[in-house]
PDB file with one MODEL, atoms N, CA, C and O in Angstrom:
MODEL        1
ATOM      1  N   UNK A   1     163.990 111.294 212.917  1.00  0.00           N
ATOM      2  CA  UNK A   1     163.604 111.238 214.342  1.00  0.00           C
ATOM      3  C   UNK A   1     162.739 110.003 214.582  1.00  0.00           C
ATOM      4  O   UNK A   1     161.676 109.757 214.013  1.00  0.00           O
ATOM      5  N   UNK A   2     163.347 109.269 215.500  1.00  0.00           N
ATOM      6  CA  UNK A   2     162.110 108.362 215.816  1.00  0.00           C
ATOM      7  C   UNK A   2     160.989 108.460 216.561  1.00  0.00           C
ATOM      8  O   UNK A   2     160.899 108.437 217.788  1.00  0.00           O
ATOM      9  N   UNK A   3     159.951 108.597 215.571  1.00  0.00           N
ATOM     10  CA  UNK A   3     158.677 108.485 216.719  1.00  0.00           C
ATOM     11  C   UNK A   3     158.444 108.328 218.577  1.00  0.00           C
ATOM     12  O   UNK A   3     158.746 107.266 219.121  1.00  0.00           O
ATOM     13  N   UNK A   4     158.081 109.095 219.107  1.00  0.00           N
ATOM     14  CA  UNK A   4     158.215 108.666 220.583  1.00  0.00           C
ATOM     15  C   UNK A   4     157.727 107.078 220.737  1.00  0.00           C
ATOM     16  O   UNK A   4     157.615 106.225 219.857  1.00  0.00           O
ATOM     17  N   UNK A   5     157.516 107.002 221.950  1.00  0.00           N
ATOM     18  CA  UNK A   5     157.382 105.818 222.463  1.00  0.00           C
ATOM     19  C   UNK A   5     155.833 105.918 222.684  1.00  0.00           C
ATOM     20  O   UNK A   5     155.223 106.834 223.235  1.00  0.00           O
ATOM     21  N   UNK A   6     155.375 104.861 222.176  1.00  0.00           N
ATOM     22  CA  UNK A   6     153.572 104.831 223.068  1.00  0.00           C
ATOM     23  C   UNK A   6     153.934 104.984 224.526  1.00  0.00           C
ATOM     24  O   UNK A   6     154.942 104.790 225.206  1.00  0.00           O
ATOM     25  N   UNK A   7     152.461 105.494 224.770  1.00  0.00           N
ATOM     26  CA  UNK A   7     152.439 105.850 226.292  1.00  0.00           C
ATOM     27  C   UNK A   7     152.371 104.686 226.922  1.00  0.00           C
ATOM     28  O   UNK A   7     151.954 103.673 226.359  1.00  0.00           O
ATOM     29  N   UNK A   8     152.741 104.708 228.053  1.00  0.00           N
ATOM     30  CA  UNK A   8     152.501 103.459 228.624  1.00  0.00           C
ATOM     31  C   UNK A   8     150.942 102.961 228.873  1.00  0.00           C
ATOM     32  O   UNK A   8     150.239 103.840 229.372  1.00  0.00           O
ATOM     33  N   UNK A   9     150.178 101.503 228.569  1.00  0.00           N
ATOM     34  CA  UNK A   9     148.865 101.452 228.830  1.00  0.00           C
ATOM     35  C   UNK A   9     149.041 100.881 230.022  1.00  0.00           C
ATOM     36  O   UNK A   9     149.664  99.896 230.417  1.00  0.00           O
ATOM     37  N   UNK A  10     147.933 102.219 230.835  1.00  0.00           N
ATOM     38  CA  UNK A  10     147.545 100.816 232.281  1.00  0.00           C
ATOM     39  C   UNK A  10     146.193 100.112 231.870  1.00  0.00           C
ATOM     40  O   UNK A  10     145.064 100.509 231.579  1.00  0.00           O
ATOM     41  N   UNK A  11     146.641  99.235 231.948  1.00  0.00           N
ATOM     42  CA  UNK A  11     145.000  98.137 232.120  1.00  0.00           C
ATOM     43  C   UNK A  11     144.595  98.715 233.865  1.00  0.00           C
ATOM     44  O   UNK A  11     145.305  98.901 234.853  1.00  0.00           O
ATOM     45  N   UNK A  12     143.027  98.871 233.596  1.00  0.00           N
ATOM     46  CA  UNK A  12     142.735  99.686 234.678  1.00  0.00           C
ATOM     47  C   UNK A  12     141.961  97.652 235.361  1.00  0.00           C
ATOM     48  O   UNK A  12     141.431  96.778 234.676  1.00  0.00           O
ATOM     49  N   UNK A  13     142.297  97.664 236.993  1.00  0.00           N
ATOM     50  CA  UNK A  13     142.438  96.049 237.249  1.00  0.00           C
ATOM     51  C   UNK A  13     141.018  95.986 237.211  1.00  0.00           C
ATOM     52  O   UNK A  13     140.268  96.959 237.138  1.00  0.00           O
ATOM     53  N   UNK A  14     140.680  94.750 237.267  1.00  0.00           N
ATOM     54  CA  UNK A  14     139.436  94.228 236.952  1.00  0.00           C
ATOM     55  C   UNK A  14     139.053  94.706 237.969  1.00  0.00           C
ATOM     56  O   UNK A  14     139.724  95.260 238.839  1.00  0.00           O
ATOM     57  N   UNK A  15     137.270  94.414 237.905  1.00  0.00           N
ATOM     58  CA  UNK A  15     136.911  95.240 239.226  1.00  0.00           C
ATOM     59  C   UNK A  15     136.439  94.104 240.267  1.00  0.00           C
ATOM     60  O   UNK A  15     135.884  93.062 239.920  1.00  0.00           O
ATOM     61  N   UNK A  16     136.654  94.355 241.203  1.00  0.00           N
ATOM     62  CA  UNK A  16     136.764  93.045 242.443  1.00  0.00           C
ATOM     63  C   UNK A  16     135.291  92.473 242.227  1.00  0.00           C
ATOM     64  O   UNK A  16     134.229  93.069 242.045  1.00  0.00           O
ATOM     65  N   UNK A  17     135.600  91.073 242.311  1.00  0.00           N
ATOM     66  CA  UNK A  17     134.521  90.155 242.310  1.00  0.00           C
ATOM     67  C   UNK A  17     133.762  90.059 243.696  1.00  0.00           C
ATOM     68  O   UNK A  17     134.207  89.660 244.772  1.00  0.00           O
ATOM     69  N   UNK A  18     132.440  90.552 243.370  1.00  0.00           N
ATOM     70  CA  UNK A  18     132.034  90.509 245.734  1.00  0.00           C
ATOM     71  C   UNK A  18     131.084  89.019 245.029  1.00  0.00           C
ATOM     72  O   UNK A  18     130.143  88.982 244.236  1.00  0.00           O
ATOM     73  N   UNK A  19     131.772  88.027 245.677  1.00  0.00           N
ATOM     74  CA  UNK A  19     131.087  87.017 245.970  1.00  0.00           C
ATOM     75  C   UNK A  19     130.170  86.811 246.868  1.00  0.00           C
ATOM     76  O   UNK A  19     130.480  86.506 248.020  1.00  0.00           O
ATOM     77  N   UNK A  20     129.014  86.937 246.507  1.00  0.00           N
ATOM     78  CA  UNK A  20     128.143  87.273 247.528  1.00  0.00           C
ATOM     79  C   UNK A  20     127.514  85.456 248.226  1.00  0.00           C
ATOM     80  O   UNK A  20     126.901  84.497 247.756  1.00  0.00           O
ATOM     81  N   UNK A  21     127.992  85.743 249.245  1.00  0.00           N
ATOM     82  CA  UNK A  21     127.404  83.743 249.531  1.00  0.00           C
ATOM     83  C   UNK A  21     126.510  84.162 250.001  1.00  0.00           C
ATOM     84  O   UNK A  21     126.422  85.116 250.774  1.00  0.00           O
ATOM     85  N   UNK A  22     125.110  82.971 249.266  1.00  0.00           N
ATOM     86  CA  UNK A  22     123.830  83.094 249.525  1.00  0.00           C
ATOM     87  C   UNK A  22     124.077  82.595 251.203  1.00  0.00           C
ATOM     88  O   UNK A  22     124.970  81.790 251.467  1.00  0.00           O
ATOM     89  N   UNK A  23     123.072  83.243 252.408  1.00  0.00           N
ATOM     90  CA  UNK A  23     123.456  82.579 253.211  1.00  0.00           C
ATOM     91  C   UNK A  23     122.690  81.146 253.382  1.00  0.00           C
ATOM     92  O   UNK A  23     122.143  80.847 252.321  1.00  0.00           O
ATOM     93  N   UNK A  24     122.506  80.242 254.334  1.00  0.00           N
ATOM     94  CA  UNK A  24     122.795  79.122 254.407  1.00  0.00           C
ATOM     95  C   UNK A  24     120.973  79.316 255.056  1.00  0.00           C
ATOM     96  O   UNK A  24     120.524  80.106 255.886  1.00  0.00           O
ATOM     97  N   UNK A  25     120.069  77.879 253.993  1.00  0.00           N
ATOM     98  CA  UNK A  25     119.009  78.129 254.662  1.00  0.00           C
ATOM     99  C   UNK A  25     118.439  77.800 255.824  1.00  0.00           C
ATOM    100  O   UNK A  25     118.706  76.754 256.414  1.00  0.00           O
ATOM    101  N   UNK A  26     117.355  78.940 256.368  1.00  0.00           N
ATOM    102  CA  UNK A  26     117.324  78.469 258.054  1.00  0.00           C
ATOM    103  C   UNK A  26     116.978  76.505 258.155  1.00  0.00           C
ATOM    104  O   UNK A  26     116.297  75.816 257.395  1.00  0.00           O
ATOM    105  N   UNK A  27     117.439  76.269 258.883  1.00  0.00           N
ATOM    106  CA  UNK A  27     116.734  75.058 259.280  1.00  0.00           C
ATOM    107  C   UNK A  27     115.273  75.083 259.823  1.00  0.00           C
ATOM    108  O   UNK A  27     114.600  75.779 260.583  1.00  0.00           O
ATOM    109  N   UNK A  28     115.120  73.937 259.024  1.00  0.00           N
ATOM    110  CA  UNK A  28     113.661  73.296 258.783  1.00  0.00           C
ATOM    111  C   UNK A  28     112.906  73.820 260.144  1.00  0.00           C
ATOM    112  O   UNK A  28     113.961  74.136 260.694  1.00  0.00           O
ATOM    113  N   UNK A  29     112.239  74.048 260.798  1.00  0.00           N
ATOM    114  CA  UNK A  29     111.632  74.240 262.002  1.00  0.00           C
ATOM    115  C   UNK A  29     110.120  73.298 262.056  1.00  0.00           C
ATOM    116  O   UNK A  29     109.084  73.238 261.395  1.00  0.00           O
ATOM    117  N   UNK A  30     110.636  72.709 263.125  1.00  0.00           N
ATOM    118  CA  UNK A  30     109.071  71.304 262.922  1.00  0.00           C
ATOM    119  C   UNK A  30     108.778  71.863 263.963  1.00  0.00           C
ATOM    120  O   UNK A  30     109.593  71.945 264.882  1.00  0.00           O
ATOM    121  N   UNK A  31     107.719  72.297 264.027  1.00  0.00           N
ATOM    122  CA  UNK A  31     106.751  72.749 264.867  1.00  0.00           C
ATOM    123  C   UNK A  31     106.231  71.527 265.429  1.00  0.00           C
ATOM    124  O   UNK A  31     105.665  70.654 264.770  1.00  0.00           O
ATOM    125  N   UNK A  32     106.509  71.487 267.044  1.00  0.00           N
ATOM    126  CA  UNK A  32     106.253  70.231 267.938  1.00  0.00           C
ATOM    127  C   UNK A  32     104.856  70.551 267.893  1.00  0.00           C
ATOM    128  O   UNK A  32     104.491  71.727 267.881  1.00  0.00           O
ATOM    129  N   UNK A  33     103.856  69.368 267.862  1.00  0.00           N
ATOM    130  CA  UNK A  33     102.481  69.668 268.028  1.00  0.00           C
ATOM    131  C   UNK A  33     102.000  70.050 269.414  1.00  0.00           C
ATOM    132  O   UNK A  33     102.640  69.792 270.433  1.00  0.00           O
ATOM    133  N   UNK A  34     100.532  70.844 269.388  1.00  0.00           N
ATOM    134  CA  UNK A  34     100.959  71.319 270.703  1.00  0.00           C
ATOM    135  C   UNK A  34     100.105  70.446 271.605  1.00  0.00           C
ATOM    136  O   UNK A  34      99.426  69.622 270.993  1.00  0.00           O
ATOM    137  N   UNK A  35     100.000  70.447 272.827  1.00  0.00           N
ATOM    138  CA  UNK A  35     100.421  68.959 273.816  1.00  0.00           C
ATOM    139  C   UNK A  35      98.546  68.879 273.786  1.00  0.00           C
ATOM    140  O   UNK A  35      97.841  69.861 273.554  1.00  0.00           O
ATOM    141  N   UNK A  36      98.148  67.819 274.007  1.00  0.00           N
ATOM    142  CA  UNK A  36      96.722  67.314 273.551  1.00  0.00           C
ATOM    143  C   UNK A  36      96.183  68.435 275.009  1.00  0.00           C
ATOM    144  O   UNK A  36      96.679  69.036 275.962  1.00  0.00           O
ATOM    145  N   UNK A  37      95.192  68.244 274.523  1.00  0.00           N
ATOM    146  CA  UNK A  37      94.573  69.389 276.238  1.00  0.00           C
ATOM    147  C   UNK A  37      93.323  68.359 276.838  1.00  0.00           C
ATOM    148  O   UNK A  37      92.146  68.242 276.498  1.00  0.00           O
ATOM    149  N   UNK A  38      93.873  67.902 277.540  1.00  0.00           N
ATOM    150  CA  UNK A  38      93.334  67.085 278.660  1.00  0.00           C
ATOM    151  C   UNK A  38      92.035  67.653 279.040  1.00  0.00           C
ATOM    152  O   UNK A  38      92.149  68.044 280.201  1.00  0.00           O
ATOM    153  N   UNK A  39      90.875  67.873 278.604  1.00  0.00           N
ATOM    154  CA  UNK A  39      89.922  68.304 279.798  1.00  0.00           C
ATOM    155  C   UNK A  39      89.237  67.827 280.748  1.00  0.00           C
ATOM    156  O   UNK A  39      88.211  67.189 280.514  1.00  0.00           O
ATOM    157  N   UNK A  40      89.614  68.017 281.806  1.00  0.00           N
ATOM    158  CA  UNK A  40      89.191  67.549 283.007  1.00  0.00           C
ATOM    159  C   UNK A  40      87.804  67.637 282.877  1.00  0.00           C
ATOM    160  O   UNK A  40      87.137  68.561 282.410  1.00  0.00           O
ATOM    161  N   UNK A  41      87.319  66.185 283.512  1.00  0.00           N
ATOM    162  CA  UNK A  41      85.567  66.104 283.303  1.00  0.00           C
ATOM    163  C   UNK A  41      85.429  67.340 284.680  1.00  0.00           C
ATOM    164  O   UNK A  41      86.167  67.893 285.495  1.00  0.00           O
ATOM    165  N   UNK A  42      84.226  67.316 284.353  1.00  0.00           N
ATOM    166  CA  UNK A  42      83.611  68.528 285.782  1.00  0.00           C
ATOM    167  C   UNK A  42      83.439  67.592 286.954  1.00  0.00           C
ATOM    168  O   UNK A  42      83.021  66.434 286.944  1.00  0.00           O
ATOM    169  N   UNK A  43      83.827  68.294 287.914  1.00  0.00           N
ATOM    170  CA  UNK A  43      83.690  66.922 288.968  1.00  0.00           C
ATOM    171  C   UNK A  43      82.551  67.124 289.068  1.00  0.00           C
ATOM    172  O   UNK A  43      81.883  68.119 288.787  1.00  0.00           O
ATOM    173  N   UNK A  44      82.108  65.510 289.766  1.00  0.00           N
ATOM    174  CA  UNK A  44      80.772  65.015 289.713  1.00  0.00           C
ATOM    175  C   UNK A  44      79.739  65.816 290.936  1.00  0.00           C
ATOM    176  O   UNK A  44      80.155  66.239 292.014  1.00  0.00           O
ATOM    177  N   UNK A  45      78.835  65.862 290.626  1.00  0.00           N
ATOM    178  CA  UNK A  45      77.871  66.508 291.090  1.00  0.00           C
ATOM    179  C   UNK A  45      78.033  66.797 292.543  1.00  0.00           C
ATOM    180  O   UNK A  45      78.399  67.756 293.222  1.00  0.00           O
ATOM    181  N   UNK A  46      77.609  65.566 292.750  1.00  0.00           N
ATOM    182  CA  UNK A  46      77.292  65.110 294.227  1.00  0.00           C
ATOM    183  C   UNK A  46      78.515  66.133 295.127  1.00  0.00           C
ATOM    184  O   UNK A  46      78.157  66.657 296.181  1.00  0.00           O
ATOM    185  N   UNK A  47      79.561  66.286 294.743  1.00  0.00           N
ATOM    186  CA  UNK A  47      80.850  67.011 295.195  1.00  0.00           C
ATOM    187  C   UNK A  47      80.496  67.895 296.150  1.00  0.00           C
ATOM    188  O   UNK A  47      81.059  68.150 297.214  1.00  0.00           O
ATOM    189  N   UNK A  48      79.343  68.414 295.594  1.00  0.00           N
ATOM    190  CA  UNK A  48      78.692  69.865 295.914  1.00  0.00           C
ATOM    191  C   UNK A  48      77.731  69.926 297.008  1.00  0.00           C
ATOM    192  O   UNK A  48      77.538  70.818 297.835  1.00  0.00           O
ATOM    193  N   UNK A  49      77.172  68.806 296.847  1.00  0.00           N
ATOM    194  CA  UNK A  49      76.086  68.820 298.097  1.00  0.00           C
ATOM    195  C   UNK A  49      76.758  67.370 299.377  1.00  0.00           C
ATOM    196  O   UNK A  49      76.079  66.481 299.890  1.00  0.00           O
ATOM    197  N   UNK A  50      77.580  67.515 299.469  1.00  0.00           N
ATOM    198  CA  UNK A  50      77.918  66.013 300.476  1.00  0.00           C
ATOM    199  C   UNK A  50      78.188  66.998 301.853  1.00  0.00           C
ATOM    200  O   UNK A  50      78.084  66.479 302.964  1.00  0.00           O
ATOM    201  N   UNK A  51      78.541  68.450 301.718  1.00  0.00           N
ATOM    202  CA  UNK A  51      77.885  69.139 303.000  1.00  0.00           C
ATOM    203  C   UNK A  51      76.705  68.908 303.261  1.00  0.00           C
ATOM    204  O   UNK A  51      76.031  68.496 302.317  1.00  0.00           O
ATOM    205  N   UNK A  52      76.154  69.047 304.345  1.00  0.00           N
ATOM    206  CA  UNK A  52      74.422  69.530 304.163  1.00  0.00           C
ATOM    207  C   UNK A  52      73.954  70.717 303.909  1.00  0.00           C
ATOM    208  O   UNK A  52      75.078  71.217 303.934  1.00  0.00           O
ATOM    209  N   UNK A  53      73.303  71.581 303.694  1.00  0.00           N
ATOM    210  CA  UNK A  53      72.743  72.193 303.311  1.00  0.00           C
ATOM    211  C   UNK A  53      73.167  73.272 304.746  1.00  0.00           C
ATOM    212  O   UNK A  53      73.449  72.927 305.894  1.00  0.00           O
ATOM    213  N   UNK A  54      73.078  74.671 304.143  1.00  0.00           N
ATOM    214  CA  UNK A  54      73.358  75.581 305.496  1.00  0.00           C
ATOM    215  C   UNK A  54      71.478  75.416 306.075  1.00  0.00           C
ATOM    216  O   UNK A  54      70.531  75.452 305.290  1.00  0.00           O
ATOM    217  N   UNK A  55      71.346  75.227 307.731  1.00  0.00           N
ATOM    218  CA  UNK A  55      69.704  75.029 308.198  1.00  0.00           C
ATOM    219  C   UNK A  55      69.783  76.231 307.855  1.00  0.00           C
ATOM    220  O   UNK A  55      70.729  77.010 307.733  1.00  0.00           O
ATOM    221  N   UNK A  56      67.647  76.383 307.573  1.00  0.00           N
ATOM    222  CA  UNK A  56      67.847  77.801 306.909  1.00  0.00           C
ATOM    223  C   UNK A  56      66.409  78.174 308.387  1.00  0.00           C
ATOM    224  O   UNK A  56      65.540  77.544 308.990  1.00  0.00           O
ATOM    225  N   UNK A  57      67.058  79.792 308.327  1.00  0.00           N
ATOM    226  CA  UNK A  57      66.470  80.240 309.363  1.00  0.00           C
ATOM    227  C   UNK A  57      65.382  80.405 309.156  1.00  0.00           C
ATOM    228  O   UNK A  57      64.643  80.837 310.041  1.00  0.00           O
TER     229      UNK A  57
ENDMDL
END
């Protein structure tokens, strides 16, 4: 009698490759400087008194 036949081998398939793509790095972010701050001088004094004075009762 001849020996049976080997069983059939399944090669069990490789197991899926997850290519994981690094994602893509953020772009650079340049922080615009922030805008100079102007301070207005105090207006000048005099501003204040170039009414006259309320007459006082």
């Amino acid at each position: 009698k001849s020996p049976p036949p080997p069983p059939p081998v399944y090669k069990s398939p490789p197991p899926p490759v997850y290519k994981y793509k690094s994602p893509p790095p953020p772009p650079p972010v340049y922080k615009s400087p922030p805008p100079p701050v102007y301070k207005s001088p105090p207006p000048p004094y005099h501003y204040y008194y170039t009414s006259p004075p309320p007459p006082h009762y």
